[in-house]
N, C-alpha and C positions, 0 to 999 in steps of 0.2 A: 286544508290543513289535515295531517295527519298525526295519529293517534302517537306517542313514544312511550315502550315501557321501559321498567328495571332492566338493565340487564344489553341495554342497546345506548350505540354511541352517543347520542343526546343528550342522555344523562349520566354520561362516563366524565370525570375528570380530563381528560385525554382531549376530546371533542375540543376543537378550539382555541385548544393550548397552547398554540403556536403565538395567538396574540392576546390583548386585554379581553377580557370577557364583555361585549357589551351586553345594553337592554336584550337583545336576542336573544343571546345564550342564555340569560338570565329566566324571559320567559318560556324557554323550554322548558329549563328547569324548574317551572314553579307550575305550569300549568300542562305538561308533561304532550305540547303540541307543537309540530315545526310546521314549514312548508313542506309540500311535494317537492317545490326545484332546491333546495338548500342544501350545501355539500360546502361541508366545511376540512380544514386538515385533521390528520391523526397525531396526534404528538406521545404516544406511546413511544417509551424507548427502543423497543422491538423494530418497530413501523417507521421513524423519526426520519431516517436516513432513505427511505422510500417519500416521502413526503405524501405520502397516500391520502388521497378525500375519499371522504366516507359522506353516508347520509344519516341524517340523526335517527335510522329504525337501522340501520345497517349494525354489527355487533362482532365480539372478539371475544376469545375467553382470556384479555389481558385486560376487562370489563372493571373499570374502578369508579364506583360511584362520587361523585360532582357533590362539593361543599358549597352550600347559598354561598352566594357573595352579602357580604352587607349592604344595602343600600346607603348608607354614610362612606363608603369608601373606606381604601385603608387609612387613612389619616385620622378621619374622625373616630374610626374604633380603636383605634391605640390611646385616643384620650380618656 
């Protein structure tokens, strides 16, 4: 496992944009540690049209920090 800080794709909004967020993405973001092999898409509007993979320590200064997901889903937070 490897460390992820602020400021790098893993914990960019962007990072894995491209589909649903699962448990994965989820515990990047909560315990700020990926794989070594892990490369996921960019979905920056910049990037988007390149479909470019990144690794979640790789970084951009189009850098937008990642909103928890709820663990209830969106369904059950709209109630």
């Amino acid at each position: 496992m490897i460390h992820v800080d602020n400021g790098q794709c893993g914990l960019c909004s962007h990072f894995g944009e491209t589909h649903v967020a699962g448990t994965q993405l989820n515990q990047i973001r909560e315990n700020h540690e990926a794989s070594e092999t892990l490369v996921d898409e960019c979905g920056h509007p910049k990037h988007a049209s390149l479909h470019l993979k990144v690794t979640p320590i790789s970084g951009c200064d189009g850098f937008e920090a990642a909103k928890m997901s709820s663990r209830l889903g969106p369904v059950a937070a709209r109630r």
